[in-house]
Biopython code that builds the backbone (N, CA, C, O; Angstrom):
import numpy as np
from Bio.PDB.StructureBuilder import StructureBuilder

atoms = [
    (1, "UNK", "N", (68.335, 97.136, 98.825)),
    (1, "UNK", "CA", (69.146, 97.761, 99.846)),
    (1, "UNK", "C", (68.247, 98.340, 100.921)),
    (1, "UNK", "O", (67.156, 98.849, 100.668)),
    (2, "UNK", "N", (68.870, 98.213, 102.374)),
    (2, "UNK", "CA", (68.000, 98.501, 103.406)),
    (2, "UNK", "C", (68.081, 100.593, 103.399)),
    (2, "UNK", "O", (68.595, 101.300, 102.532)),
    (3, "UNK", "N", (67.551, 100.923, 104.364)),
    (3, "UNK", "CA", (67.652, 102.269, 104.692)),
    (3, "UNK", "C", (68.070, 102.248, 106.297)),
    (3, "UNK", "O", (67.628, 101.479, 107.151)),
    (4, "UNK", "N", (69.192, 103.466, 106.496)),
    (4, "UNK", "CA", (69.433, 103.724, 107.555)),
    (4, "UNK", "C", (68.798, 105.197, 107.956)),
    (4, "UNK", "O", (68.843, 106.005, 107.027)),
    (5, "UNK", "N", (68.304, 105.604, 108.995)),
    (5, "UNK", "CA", (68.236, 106.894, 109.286)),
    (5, "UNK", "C", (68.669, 106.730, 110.911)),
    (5, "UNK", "O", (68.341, 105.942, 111.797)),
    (6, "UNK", "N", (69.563, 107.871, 110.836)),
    (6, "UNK", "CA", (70.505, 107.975, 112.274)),
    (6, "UNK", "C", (69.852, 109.339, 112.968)),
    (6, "UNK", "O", (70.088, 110.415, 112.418)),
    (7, "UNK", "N", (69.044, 109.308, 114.155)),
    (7, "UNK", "CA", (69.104, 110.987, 114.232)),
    (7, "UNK", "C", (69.319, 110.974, 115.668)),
    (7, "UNK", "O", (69.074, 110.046, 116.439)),
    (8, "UNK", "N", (69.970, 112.499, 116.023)),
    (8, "UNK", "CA", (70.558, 113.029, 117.186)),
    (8, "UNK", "C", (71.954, 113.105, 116.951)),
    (8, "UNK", "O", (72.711, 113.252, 117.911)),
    (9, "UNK", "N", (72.495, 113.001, 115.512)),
    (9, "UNK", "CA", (74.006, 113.550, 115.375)),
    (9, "UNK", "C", (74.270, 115.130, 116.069)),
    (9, "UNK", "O", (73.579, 116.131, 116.257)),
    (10, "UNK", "N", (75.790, 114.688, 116.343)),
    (10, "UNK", "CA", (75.518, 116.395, 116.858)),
    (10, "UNK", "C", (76.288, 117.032, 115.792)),
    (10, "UNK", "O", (77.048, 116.231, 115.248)),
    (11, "UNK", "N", (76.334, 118.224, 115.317)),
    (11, "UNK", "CA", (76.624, 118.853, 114.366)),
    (11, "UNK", "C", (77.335, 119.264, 114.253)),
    (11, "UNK", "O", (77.259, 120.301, 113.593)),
    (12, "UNK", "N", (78.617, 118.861, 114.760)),
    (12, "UNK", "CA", (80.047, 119.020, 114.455)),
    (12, "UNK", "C", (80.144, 117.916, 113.842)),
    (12, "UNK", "O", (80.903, 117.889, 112.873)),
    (13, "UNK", "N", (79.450, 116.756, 114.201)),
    (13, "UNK", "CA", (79.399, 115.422, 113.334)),
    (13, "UNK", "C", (79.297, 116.029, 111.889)),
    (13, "UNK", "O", (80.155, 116.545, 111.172)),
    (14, "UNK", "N", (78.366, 115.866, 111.760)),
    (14, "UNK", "CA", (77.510, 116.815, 110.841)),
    (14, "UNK", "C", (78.113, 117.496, 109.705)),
    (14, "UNK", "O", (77.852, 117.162, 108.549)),
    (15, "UNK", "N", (78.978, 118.518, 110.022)),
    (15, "UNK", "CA", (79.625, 119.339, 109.143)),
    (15, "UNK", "C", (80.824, 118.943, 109.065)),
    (15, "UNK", "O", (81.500, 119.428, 108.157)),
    (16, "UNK", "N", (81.509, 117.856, 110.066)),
    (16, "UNK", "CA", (82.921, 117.195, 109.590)),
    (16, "UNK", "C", (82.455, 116.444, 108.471)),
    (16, "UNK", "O", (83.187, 116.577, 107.491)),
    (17, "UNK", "N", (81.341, 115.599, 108.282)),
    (17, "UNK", "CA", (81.285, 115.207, 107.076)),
    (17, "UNK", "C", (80.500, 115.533, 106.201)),
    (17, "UNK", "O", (80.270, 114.714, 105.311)),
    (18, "UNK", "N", (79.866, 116.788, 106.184)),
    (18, "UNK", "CA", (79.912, 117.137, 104.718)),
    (18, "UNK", "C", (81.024, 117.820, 104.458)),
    (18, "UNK", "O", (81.024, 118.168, 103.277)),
    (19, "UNK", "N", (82.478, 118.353, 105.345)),
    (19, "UNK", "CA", (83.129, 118.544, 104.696)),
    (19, "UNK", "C", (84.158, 117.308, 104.140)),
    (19, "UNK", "O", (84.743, 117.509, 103.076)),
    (20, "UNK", "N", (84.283, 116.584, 104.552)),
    (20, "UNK", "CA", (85.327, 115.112, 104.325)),
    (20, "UNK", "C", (84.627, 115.107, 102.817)),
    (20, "UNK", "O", (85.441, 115.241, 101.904)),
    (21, "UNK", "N", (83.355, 114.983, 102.459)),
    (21, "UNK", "CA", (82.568, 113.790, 101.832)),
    (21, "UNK", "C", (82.939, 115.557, 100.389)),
    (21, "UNK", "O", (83.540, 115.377, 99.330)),
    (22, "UNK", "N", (82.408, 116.934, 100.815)),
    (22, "UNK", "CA", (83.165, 117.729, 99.813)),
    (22, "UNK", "C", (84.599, 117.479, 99.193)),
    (22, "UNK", "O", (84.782, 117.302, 97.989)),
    (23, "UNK", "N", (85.878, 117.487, 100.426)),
    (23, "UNK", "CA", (86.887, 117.657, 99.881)),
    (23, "UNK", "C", (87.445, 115.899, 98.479)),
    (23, "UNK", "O", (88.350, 115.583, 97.707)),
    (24, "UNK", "N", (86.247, 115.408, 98.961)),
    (24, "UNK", "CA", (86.410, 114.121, 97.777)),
    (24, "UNK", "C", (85.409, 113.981, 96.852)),
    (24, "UNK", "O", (85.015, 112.872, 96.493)),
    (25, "UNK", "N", (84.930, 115.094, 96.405)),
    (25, "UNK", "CA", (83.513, 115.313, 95.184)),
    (25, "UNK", "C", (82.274, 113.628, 95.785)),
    (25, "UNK", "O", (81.885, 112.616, 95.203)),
    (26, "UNK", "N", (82.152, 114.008, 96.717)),
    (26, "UNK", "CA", (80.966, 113.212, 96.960)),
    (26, "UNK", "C", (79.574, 113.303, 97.767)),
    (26, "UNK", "O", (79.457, 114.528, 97.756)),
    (27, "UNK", "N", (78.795, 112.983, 98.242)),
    (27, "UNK", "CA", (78.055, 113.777, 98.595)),
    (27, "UNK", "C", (77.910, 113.031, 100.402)),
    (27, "UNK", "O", (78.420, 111.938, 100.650)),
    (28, "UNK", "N", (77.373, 113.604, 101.162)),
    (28, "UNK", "CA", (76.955, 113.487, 102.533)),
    (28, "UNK", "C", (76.872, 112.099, 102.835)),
    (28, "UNK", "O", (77.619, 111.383, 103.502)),
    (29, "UNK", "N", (75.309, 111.738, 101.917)),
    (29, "UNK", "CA", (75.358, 110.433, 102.376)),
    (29, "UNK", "C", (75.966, 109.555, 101.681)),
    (29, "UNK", "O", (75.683, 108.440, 102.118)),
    (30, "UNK", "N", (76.973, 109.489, 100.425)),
    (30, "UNK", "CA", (77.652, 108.895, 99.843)),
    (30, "UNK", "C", (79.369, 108.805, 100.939)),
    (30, "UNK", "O", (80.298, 108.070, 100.605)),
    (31, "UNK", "N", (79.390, 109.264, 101.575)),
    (31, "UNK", "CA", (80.299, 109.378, 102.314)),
    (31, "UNK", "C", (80.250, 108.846, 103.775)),
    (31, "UNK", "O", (80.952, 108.176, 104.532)),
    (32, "UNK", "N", (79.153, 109.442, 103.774)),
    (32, "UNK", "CA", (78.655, 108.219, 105.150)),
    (32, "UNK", "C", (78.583, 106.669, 105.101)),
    (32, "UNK", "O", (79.060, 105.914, 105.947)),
    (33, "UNK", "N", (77.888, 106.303, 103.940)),
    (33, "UNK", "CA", (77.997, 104.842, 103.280)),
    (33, "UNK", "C", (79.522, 104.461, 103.510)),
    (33, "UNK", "O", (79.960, 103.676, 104.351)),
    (34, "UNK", "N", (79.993, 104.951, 102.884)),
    (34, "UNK", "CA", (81.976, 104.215, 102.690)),
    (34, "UNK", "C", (82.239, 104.375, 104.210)),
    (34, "UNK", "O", (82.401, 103.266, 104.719)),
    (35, "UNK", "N", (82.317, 105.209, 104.941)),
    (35, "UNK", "CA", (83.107, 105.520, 106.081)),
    (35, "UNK", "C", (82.025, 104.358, 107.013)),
    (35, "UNK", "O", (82.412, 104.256, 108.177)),
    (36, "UNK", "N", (80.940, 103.613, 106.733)),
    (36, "UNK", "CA", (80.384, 102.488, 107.304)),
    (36, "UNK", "C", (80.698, 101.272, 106.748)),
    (36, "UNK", "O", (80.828, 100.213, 107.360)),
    (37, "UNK", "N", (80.851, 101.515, 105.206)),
    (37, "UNK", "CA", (81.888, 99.975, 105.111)),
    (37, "UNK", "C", (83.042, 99.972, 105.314)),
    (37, "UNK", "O", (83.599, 98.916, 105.612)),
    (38, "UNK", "N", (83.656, 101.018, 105.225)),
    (38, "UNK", "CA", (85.259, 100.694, 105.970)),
    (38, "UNK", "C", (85.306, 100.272, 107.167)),
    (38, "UNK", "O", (85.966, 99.335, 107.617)),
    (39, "UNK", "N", (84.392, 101.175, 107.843)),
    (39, "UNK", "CA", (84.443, 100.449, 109.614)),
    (39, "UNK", "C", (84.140, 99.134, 109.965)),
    (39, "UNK", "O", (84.523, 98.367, 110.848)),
    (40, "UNK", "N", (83.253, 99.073, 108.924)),
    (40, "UNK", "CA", (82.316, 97.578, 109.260)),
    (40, "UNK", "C", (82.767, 95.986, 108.425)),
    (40, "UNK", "O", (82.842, 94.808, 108.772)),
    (41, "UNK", "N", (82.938, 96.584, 107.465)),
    (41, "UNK", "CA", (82.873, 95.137, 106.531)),
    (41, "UNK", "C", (84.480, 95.376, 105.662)),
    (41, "UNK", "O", (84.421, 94.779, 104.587)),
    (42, "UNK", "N", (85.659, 95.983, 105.832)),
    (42, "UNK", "CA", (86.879, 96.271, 105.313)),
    (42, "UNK", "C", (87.977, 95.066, 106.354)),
    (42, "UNK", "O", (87.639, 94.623, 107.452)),
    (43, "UNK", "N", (88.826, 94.861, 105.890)),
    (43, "UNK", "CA", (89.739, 93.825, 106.786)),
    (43, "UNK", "C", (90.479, 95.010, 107.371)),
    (43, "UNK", "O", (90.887, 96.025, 106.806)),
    (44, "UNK", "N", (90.560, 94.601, 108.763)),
    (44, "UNK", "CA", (91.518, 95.533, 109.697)),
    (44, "UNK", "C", (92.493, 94.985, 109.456)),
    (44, "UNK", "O", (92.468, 93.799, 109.129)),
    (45, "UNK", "N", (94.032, 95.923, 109.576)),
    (45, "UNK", "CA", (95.094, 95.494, 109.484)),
    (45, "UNK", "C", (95.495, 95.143, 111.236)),
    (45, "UNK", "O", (95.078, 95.626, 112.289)),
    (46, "UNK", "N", (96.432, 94.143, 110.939)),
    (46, "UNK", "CA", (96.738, 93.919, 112.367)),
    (46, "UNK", "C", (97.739, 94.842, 113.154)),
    (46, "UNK", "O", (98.633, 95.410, 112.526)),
    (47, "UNK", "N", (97.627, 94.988, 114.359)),
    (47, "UNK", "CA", (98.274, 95.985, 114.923)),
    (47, "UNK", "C", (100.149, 95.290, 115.369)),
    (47, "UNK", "O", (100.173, 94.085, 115.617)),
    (48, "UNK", "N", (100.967, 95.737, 115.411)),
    (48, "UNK", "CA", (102.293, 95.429, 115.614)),
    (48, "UNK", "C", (102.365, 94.202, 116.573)),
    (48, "UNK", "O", (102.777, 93.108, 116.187)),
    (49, "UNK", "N", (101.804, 94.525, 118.255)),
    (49, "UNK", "CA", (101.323, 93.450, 119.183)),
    (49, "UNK", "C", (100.760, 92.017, 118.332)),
    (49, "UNK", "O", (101.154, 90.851, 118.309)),
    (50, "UNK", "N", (99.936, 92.558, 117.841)),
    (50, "UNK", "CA", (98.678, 91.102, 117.434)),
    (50, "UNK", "C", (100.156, 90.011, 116.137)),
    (50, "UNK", "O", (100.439, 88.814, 116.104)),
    (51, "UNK", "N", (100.638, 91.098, 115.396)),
    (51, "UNK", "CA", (101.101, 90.570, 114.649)),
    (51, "UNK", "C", (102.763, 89.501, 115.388)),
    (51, "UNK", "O", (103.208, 88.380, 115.138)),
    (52, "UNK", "N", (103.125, 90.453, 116.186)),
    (52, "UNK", "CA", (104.287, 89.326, 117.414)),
    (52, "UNK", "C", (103.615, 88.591, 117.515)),
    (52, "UNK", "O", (103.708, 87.653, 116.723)),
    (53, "UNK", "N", (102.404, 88.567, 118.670)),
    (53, "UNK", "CA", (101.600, 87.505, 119.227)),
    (53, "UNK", "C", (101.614, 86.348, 118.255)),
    (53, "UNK", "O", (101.789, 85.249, 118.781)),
    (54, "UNK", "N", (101.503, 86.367, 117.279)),
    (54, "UNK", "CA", (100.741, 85.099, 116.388)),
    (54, "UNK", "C", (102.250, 84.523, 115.395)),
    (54, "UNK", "O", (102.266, 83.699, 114.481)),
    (55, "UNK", "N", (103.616, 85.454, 116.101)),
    (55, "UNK", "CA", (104.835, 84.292, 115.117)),
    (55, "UNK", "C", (105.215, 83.546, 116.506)),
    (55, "UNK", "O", (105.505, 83.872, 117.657)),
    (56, "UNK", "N", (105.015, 82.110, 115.584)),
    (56, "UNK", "CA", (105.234, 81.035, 116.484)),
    (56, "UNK", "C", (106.916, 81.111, 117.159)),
    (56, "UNK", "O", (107.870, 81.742, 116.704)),
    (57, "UNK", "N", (106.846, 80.052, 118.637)),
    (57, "UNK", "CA", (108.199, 80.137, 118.888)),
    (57, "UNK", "C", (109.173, 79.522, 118.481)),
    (57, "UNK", "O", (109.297, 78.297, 118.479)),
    (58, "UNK", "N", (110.144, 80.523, 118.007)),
    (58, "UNK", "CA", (111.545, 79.613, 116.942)),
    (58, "UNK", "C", (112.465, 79.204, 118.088)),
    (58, "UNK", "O", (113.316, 78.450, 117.616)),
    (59, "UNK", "N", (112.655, 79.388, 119.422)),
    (59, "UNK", "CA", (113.353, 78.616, 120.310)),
    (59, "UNK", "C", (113.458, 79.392, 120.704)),
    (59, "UNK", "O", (112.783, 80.376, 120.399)),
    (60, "UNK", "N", (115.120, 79.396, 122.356)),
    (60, "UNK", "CA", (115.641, 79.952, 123.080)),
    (60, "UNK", "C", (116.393, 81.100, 122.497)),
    (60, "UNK", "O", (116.904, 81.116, 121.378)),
    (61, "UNK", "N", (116.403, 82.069, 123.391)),
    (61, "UNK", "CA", (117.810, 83.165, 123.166)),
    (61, "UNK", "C", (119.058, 82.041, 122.339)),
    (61, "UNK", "O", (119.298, 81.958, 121.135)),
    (62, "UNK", "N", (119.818, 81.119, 123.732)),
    (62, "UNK", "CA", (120.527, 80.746, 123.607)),
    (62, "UNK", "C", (121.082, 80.134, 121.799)),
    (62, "UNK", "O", (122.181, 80.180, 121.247)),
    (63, "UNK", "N", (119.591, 79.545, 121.285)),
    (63, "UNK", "CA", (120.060, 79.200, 119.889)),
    (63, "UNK", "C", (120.248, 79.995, 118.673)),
    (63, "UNK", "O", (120.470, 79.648, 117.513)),
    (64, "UNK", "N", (120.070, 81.443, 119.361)),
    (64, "UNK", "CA", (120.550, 82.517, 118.181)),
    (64, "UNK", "C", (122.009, 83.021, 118.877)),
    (64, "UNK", "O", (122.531, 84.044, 118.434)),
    (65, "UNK", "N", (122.485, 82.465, 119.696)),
    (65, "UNK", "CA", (123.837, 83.327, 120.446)),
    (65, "UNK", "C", (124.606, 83.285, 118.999)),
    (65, "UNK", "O", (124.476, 82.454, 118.100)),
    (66, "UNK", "N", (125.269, 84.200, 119.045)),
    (66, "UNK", "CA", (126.209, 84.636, 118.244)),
    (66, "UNK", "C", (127.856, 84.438, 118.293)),
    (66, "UNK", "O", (128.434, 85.272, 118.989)),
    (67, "UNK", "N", (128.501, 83.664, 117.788)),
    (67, "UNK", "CA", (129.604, 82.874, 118.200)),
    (67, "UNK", "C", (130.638, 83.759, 117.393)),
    (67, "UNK", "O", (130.551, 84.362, 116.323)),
    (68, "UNK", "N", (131.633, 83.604, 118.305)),
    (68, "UNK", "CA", (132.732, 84.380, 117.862)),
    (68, "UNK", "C", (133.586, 83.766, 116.594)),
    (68, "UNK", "O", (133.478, 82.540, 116.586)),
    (69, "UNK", "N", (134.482, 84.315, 115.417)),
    (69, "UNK", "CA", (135.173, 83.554, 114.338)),
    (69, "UNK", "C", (136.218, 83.230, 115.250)),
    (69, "UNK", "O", (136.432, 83.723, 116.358)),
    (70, "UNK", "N", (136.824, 82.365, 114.662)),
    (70, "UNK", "CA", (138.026, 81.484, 115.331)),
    (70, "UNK", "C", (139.426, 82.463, 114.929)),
    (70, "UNK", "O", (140.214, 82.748, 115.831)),
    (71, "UNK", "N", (139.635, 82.889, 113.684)),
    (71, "UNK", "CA", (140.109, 83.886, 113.458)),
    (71, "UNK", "C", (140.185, 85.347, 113.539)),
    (71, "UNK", "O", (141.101, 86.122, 113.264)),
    (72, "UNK", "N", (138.868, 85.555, 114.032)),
    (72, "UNK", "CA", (139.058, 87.078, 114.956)),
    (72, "UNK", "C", (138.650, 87.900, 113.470)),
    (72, "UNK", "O", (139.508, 88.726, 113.158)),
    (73, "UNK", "N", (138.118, 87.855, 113.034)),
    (73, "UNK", "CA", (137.827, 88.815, 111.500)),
    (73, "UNK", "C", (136.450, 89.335, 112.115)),
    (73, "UNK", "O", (135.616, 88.658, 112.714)),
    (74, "UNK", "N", (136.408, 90.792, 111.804)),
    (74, "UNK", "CA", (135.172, 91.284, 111.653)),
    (74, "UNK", "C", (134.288, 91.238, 110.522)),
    (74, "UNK", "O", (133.070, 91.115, 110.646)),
    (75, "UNK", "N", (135.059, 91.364, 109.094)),
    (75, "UNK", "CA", (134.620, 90.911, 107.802)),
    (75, "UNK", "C", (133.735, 89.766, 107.344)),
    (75, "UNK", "O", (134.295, 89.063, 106.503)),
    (76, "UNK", "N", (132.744, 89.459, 107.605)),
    (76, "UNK", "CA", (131.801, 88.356, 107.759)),
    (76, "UNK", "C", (131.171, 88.088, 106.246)),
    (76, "UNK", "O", (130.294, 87.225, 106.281)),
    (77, "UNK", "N", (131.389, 88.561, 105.104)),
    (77, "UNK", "CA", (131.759, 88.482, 104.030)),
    (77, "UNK", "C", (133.218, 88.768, 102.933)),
    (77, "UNK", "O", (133.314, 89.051, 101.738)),
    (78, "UNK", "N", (134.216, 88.530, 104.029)),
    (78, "UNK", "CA", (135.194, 88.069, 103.178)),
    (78, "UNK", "C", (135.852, 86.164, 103.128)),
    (78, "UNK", "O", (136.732, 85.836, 102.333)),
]
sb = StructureBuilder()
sb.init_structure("model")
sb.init_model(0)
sb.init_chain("A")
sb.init_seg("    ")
for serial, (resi, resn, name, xyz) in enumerate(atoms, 1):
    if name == "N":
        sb.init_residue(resn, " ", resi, " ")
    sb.init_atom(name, np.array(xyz, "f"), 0.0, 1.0, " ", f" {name:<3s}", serial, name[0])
structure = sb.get_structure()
């Protein structure tokens, strides 16, 4: 395993995570590690946009119009 050393954090950095990495019994740089593979190497979920974007097109408005019953029933399961 390689080594990272980061310096010029500023120290609100700093003490947000030794407290994050406390409130989950772990330590500083054990917490720093995860919060770099989550960012880095974890699958992002797709965002609402990305996920429209990519359903293919099922056609026009027109072929979902909604047609009236011939009998006039609102009951669409009777």
């Amino acid at each position: 395993m390689a080594n990272l050393v980061v310096r010029n954090i500023d120290e609100n950095v700093v003490s947000t995570l030794k407290e994050r990495a406390g409130r989950f019994g772990r330590s500083a740089e054990a917490e720093h590690r995860l919060i770099l593979t989550n960012a880095l190497l974890k699958t992002r979920k797709k965002s609402l946009a990305e996920v429209l974007a990519a359903m293919p097109d099922a056609g026009d408005d027109a072929d979902f119009e909604r047609l009236q019953d011939a009998a006039g029933g609102n009951n669409v399961f009777d």
